[in-house]
Each structure stands twice: as structure tokens, then as C-alpha cells.
FIDO-837218 format. One line per field, with one value per residue (C-alpha): x, y, z. Coordinates in Angstrom, 3 decimals. Layout:
% FIDO-837218
x	X / ...
y	Y / ...
z	Z / ...
% end
This chain:
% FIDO-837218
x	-1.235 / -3.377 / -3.207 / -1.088 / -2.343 / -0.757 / -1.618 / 0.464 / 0.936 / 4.053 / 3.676 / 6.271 / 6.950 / 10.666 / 12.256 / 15.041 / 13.314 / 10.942 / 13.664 / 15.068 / 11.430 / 11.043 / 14.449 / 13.664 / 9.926 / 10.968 / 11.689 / 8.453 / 5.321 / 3.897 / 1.741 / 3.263 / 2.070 / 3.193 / 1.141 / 1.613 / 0.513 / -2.604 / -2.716 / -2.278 / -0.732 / 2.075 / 0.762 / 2.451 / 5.158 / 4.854 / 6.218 / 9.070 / 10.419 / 11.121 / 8.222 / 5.522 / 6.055 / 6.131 / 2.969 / 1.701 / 2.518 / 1.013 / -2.124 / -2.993 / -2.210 / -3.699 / -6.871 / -7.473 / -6.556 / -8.361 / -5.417 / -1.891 / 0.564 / 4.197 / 6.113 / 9.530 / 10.735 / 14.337 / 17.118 / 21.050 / 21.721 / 24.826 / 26.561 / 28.918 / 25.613 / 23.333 / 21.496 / 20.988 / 19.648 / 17.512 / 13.664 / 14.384 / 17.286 / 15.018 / 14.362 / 18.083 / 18.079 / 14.817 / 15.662 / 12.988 / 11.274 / 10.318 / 12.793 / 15.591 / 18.972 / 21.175 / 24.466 / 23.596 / 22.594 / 25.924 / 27.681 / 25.232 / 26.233 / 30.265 / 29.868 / 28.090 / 30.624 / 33.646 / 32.202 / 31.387 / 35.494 / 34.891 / 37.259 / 38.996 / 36.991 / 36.767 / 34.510 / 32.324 / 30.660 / 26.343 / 23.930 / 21.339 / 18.386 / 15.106 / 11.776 / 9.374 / 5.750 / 3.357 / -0.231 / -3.470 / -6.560 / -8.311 / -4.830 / -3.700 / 0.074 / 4.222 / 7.277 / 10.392 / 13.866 / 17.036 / 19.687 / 23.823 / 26.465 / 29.464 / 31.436 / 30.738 / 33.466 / 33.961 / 34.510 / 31.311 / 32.371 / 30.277 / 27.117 / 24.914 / 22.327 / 20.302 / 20.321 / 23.641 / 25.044 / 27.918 / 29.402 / 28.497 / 31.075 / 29.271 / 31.565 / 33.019 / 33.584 / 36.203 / 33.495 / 30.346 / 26.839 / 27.213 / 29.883 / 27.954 / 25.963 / 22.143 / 22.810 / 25.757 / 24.056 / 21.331 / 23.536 / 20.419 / 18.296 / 16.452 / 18.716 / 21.503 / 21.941 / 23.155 / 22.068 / 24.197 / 21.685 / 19.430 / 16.552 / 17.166 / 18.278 / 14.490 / 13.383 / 15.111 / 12.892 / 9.708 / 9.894 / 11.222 / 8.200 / 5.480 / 6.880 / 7.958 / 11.913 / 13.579
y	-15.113 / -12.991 / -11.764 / -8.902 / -8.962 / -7.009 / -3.142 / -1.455 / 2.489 / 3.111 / 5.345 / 8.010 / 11.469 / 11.036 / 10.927 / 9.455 / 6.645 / 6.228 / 5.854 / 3.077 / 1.083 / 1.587 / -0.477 / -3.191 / -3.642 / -3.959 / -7.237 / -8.365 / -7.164 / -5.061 / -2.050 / 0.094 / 3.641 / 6.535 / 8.145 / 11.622 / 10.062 / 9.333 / 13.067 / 11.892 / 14.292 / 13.260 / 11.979 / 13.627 / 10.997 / 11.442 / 7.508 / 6.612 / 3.440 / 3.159 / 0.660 / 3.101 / 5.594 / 3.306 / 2.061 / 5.469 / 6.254 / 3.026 / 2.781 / 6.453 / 5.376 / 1.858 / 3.202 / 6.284 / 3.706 / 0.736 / -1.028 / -2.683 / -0.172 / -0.197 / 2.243 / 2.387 / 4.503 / 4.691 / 6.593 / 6.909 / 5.330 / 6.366 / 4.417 / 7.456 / 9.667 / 6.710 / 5.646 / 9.589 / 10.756 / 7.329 / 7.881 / 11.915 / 11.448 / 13.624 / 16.080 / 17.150 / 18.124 / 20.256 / 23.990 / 26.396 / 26.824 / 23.311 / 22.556 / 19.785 / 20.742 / 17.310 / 18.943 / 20.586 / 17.673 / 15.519 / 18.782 / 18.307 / 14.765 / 15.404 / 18.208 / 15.682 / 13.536 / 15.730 / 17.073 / 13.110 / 12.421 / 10.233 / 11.006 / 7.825 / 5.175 / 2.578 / 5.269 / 6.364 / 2.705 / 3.004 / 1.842 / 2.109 / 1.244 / 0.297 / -0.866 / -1.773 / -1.697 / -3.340 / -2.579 / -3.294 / -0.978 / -2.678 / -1.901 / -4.895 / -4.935 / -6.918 / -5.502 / -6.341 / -4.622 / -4.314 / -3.054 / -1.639 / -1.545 / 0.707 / 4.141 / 7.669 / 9.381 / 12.941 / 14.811 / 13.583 / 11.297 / 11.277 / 12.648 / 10.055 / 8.894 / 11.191 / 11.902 / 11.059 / 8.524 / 10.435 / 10.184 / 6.062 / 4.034 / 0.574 / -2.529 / -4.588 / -1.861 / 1.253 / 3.657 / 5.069 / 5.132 / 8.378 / 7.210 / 3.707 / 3.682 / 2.355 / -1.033 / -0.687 / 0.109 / -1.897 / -4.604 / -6.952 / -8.483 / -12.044 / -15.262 / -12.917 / -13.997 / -11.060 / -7.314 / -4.486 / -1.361 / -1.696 / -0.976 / -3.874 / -6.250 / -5.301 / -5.558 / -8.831 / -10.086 / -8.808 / -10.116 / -13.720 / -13.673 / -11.768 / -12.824 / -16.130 / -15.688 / -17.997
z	-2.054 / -3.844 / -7.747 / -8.668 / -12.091 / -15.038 / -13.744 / -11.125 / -9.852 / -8.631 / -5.536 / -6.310 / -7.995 / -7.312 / -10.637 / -9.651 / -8.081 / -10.843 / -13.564 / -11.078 / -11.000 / -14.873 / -15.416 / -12.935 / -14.238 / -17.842 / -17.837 / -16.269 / -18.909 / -15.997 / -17.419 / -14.465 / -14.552 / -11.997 / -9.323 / -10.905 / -14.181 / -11.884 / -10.775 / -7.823 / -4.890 / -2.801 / 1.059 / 3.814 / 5.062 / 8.702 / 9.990 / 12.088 / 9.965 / 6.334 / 6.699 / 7.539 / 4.984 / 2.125 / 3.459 / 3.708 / -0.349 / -1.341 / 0.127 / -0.978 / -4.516 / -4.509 / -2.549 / -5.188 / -8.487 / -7.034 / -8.368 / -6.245 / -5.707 / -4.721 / -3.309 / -1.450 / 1.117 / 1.792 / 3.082 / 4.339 / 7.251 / 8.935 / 11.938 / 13.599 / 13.372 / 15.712 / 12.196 / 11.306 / 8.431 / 8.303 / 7.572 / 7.311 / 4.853 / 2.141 / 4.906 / 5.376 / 1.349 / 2.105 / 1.824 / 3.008 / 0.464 / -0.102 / -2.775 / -2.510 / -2.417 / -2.276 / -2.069 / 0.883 / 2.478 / 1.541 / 2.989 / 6.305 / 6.508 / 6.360 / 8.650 / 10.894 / 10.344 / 10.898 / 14.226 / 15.375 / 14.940 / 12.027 / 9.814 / 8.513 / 6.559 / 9.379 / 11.214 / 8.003 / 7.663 / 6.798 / 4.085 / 1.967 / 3.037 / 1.088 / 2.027 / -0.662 / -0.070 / -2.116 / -1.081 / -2.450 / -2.327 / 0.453 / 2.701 / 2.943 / 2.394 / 2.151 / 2.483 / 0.970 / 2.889 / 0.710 / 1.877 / 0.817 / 2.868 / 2.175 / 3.430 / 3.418 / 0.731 / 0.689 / -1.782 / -3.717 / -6.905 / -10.168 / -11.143 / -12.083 / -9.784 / -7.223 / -3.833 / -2.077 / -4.257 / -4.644 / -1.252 / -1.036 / -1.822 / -1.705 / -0.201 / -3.184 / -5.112 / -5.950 / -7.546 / -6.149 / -7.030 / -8.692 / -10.529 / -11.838 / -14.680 / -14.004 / -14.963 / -13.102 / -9.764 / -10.446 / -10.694 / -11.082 / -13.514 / -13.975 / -13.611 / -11.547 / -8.106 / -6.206 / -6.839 / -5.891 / -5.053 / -1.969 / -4.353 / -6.646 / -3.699 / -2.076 / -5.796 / -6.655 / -3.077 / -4.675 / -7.913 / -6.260 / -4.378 / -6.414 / -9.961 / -9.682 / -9.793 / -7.861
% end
């Protein structure tokens, strides 16, 4: 297995996403620095699995730093709408003009829902899925897949988080990721054995086998 070493970009201008990272790297004594502290600009994510586009952000930040870069791609996966929003779950919060607008796209998803018949929880099941890529600059690359299973709520619930936590419920528990704190959602750090977020489960499988956790 080859040396991570102590430097690391994380492949993402997501703040959301890079809050998340900066609580589970803590722990570890990585020196992890953004892409857009790099200047870097944000690669077009045109792949059909969560695993392609998380290769495609970190390669283009590991190749233009010359040091190992993770990134994650993930997204809503929704069983009544056939796995819909999946890879383009950003895409339905995409208003014209190129802004993100995730209310809208928690709206799209319960209209979706509403006109598939699913109305009562048993038909609302999905996760959260996340794929991290860690990639060095000569492209070669693992994957780590986390992944949170739970039911689509409407109204939304909370405002903490990003994206669409407010409308998952995850299984196990009777508030929803925009009601959790980040610790909360997390629900991981070294020595726990079960993580509640699909970002710290595909985190927890990273740092087991890249850091050494067991």
C-alpha cells in the first residue's frame, strides 16, 4: 500500500462537505488543505456512478498539487423514484442560473414522490450514498462506499446540515439530519464502532484502512 504521508487536498468547494471532512480529519494530524485553497477550479462531473465523479475531482486536484487527494461524490438515492436523484442529486437543486437552490429540489423530490403513489413511509424508503475517492497524482486510486438508510419526511425538519438532510429521516432514529448536530450526524470518531452518516461510515472505511483504525 503506498504512503499517504501527512499532506492531503480535499477535492471539494462544497462547504458543506468540507466542514464534514474538517471534523473527521481532526483527529488524525493530517495537514488537509481544500482545492479552492489551491485555486483550483471545479472539474466538470460528467460520470454515471458516484464512483466516477469522485474519481474525476480527485485526480484533477492530486494531478495539479502533486500531492493525494480525496474527494467524495454522493447523492440521494430514492427507491419509489428507480434510484432517482442518485449521481444528479446536485443537479435537481441547480436553478438556471447556475446557483443551488436545495429547497427546490426537496420540493422536486416530494412532488416526485406524490405523483409515484408513495405517500406513506413504507413507500418513501432510500439512502445516502457516499463514495470516497482517494487518488494520487499519478491516477492511481481506492474507493471507500458508505452508505444511510432511512425515509423521505416531508415537511423538511431542522436546519442544520446542507443539501436534503432535512427530509432524511435515517433508520434508528426519530430526528433528521437537519435536525442533528455535526457530531450528532457524524456519529463517528476513533474507537466507535458504528457511524451514523454515509460520509463518516465511508470515512470510518478509509481511515480503518489508510490510518490504521481497526
Amino acid at each position: 500500500m503506498r504512503d499517504l504521508g501527512k499532506r492531503i487536498v480535499v477535492a471539494s468547494h462544497n462547504a458543506g462537505k468540507l466542514a464534514e471532512f474538517a471534523d473527521l480529519l481532526a483527529p488524525f494530524g493530517l495537514e488537509a488543505r481544500s482545492a479552492k485553497e489551491y485555486g483550483l477550479p471545479e472539474p466538470e462531473e460528467t460520470g454515471t456512478t458516484f464512483e466516477q465523479n469522485a474519481y474525476i475531482k480527485a485526480y484533477a486536484a492530486a494531478s495539479a498539487t502533486g500531492l493525494p487527494a480525496m474527494s467524495d461524490d454522493s447523492g440521494l438515492v430514492v427507491d419509489a423514484l428507480d434510484g432517482a436523484p442518485g449521481v444528479y442529486t446536485a443537479d435537481w437543486a441547480t436553478k438556471p442560473d447556475g446557483t443551488r437552490d436545495f429547497m427546490m429540489a426537496m420540493q422536486k423530490t416530494e412532488d416526485a414522490l406524490q405523483k409515484a403513489g408513495a405517500t406513506v413511509p413504507d413507500q418513501r424508503t432510500g439512502r445516502f450514498v457516499a463514495v470516497i475517492c482517494l487518488c494520487f497524482p499519478d491516477g492511481e486510486a481506492e474507493y471507500f462506499r458508505g452508505e444511510a438508510e432511512g425515509t423521505l419526511v416531508w415537511p423538511p425538519r431542522g436546519t442544520s446540515g446542507f443539501g436534503y438532510d432535512p427530509v432524511f429521516l435515517p433508520d434508528g432514529h426519530s430526528r433528521t439530519f437537519g435536525e442533528m448536530t455535526a457530531e450528532e450526524k457524524h456519529g463517528w470518531k476513533p474507537g466507535m464502532e458504528t457511524a451514523t452518516s454515509h460520509r463518516a461510515c465511508a470515512f470510518k472505511k478509509f481511515a480503518e484502512a489508510r490510518l490504521g483504525l481497526k
